[in-house]
N, C-alpha and C positions, 0 to 999 in steps of 0.2 A: 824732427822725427818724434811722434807723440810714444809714450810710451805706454805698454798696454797692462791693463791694470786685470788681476785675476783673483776675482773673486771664488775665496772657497766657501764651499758651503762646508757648515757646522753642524752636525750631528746632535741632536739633544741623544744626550749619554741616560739611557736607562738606571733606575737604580738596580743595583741587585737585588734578587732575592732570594730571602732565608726564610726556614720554617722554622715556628715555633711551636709545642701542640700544647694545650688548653685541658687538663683535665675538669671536670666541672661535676657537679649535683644538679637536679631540675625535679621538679613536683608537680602537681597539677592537683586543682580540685575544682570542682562545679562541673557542669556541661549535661546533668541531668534534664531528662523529660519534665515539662512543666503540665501538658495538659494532652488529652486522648484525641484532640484536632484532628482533621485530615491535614494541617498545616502548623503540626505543634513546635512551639515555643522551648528556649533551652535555658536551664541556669544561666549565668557568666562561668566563665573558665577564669581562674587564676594562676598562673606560674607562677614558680621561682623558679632562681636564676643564681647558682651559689658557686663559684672559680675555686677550684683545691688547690693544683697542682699545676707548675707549667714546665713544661721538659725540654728538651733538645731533641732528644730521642721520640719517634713514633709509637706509643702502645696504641693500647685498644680503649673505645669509649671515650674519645676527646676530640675537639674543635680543632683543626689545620688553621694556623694563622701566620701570611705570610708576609716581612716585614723588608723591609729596606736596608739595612745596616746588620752586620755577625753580632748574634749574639755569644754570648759566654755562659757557663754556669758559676751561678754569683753571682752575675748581674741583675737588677733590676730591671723592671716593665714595668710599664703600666696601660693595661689593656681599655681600652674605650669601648664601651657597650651601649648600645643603644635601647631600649625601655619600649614598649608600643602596644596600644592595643589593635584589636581589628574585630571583625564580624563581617554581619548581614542580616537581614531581616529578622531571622527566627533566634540569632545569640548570639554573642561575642565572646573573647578572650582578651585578658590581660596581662600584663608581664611576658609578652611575647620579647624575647631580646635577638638582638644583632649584635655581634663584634664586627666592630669596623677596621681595629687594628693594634697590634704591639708597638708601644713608645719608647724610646731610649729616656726621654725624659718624662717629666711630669706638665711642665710649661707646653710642648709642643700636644701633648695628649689632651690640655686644659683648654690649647688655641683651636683645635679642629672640635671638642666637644661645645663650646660655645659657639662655633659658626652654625651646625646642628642645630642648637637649644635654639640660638637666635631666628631661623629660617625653616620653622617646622614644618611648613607647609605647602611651599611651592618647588615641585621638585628641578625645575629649571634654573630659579634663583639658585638655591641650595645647590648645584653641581655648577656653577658659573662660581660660585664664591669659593668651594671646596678647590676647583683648580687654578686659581689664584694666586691660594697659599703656596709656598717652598713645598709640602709635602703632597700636593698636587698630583704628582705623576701615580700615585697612590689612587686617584680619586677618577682615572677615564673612562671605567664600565661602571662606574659605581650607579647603583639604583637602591631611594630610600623608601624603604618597605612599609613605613610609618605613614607613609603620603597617599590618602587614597579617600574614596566616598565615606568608607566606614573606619578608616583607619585613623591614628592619632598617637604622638610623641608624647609619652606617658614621663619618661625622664633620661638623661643620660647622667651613665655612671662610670666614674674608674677607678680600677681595680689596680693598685701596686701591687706587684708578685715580686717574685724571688725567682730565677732560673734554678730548675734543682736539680742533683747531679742523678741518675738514675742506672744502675750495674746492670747485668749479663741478664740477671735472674729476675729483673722487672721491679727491685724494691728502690724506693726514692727516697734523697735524704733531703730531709725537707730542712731549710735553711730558719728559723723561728725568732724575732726580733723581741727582747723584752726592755 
């Protein structure tokens, strides 16, 4: 009598997800008229791109960034940003940024920012290498906004934060390392 053999199938287990929210600064300069054309031409634009405060808690005027693992207040991040510029014919901008994502460490935020830096430019490599890695499950709608005719991967950066604990009243005590 043979015995029958049953196979189960295995589920890939979703990671969770938590929010973190990002309060930031941003600027802008350039983007002015260059010439009275029926087809006029435009300065460059410049951003910046400056991380203050990251919360647990939701206020107003910050980036939703959703992560894998609970965070805590007190703990550390470190947020991965991507750099880019873009355009079209008549002008561009620069220091356009992307968050990609909150890190519990610095090594795994260092491993997905170098697959980026390394693969700037074909966005099929780049999402074939991105779900690869362990932190993959992260990476299945992902589209890099860096990739394109006028587009280009200016730099990636990351930001160590602090979770900081935030009251009733909206004030935040910002954790400060010397």
């Amino acid at each position: 009598m043979a015995k029958k053999i049953i196979k189960k199938k295995v589920k890939k287990q979703k990671l969770p997800k938590y929010k973190i929210y990002l309060q930031y600064s941003s600027t802008s300069v350039g983007g002015e008229r260059e010439d009275d054309s029926e087809w006029p031409t435009y300065s460059p634009v410049y951003k910046t791109f400056t991380p203050e405060h990251i919360y647990l808690t939701e206020r107003s005027f910050q980036e939703t960034i959703e992560i894998g693992w609970k965070p805590k207040t007190g703990n550390k991040v470190w947020i991965l940003v991507v750099r880019y510029s873009t355009g079209d014919t008549f002008s561009s901008s620069h220091g356009n940024w992307k968050i990609i994502d909150g890190y519990k460490n610095q090594m795994d935020a260092t491993r997905i920012g170098q697959i980026i830096r390394d693969n700037p430019t074909d966005q099929n490599v780049l999402q074939e290498k991105l779900k690869k890695d362990k932190l993959g499950e992260n990476f299945k709608h992902f589209y890099a906004v860096w990739v394109g005719y006028f587009d280009r991967l200016e730099d990636v950066e990351i930001h160590e934060m602090t979770i900081e604990d935030i009251s009733k009243d909206g004030l935040g005590i910002k954790y400060i390392k010397h």
